[in-house]
TIGU-961560 format. One record per residue (C-alpha): residue number from 1; residue in one letter; x, y, z. Coordinates in steps of 0.001 Angstrom, whole numbers, plus 500000, padded with zeros to 6 digits. Each point is the difference from the previous one (the first is absolute). Layout:
N
[node NUM,'A',[X,Y,Z]]
...
This chain:
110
[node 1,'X',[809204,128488,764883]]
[node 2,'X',[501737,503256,499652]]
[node 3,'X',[503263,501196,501559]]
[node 4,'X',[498493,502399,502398]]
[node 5,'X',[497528,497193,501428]]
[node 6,'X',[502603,497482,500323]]
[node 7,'X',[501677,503112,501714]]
[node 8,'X',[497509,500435,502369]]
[node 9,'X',[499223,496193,500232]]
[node 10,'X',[503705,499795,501331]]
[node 11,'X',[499666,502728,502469]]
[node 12,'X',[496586,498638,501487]]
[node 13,'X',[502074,498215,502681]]
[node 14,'X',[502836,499739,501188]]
[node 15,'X',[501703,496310,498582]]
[node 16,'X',[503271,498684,500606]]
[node 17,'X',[501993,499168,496873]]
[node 18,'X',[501104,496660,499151]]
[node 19,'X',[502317,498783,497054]]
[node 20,'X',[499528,496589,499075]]
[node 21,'X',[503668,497959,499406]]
[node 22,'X',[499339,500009,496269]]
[node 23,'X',[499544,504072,500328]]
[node 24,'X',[503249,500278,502026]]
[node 25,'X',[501677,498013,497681]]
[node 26,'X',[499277,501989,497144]]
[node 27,'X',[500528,503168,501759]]
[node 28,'X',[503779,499046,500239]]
[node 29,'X',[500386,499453,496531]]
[node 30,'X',[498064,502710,498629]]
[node 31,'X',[502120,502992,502616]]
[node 32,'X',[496676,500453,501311]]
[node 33,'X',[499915,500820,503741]]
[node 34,'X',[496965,499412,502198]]
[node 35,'X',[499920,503233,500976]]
[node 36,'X',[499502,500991,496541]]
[node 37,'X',[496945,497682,499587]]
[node 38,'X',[498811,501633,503256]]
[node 39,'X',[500581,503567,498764]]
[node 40,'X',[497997,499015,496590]]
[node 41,'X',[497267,498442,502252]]
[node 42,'X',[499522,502461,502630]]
[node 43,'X',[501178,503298,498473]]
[node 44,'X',[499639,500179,496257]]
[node 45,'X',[496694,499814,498044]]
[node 46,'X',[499845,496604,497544]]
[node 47,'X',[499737,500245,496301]]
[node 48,'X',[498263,497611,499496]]
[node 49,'X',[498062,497052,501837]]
[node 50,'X',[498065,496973,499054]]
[node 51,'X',[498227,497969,502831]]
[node 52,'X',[500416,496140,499044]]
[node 53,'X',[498175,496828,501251]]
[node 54,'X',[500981,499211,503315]]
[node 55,'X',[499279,496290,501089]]
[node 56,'X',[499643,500961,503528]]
[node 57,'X',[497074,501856,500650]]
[node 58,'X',[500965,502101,502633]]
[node 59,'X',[503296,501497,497908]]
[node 60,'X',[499662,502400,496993]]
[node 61,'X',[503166,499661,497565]]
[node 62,'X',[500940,503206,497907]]
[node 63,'X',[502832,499826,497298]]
[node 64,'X',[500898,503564,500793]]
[node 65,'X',[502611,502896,497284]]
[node 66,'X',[502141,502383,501729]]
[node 67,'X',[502149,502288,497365]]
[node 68,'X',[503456,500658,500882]]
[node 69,'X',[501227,501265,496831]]
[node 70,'X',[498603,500332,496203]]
[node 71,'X',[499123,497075,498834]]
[node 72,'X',[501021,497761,503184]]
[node 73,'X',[497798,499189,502908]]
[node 74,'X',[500281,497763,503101]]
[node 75,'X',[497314,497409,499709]]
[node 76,'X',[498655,498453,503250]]
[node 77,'X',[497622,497085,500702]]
[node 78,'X',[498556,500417,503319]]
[node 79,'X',[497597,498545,501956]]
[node 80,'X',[497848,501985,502899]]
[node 81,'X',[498055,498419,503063]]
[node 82,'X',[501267,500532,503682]]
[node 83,'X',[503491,501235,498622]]
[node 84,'X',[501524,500453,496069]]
[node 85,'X',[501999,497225,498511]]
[node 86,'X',[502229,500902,497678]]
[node 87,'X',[499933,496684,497201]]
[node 88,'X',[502432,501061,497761]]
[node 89,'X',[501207,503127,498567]]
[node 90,'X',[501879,500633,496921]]
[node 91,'X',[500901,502902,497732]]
[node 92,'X',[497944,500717,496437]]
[node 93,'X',[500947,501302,496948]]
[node 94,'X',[496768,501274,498527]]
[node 95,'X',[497816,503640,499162]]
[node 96,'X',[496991,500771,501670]]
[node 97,'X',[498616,499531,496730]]
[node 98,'X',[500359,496481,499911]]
[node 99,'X',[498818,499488,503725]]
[node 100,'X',[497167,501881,499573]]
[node 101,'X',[498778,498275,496747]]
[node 102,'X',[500695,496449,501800]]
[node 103,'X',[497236,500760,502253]]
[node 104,'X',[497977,501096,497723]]
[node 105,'X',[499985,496755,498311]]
[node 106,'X',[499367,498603,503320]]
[node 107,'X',[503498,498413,500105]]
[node 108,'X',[501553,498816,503682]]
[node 109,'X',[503641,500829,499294]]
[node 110,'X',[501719,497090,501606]]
């Protein structure tokens, strides 16, 4: 899926946001706010996003790039039905280069 459809898959209809524990928990030791995760969700255009296997069929799960500064990129797994849950989120240390050539090679970054 590209950023702009996962844009416009997020905008379809209006979802309430939920963080799971394990997601709130991380956000306090990463500095992240929610309202950052909500800015990078709502407002900014993805980087990068790969859709991964879902075992409920009626939720889609994206593993979804948002740059913040070279070379470092706020990395959220988040599933979509009825609302967006936020599983976890974390902070990467990467290049594009390397998360475009993982999908390429049909890897699931996990």
């Amino acid at each position: 899926m590209t950023p702009s459809e996962f844009k416009e898959l997020i905008e379809s209809k209006p979802r309430d946001i939920y963080f799971t524990k394990h997601a709130e928990n991380r956000a306090l030791q990463r500095f992240l706010s929610k309202m950052s995760v909500e800015t990078d969700l709502f407002q900014n255009i993805a980087v990068k996003v790969l859709e991964q296997p879902s075992e409920n069929s009626e939720e889609r799960v994206f593993d979804v790039y948002f740059i913040q500064t070279t070379g470092v990129f706020h990395r959220y797994v988040v599933s979509l039905n009825s609302l967006i849950r936020v599983i976890t989120l974390m902070r990467v240390k990467s290049t594009l280069q390397k998360l475009v050539s993982r999908q390429a090679e049909g890897e699931l970054i996990k």
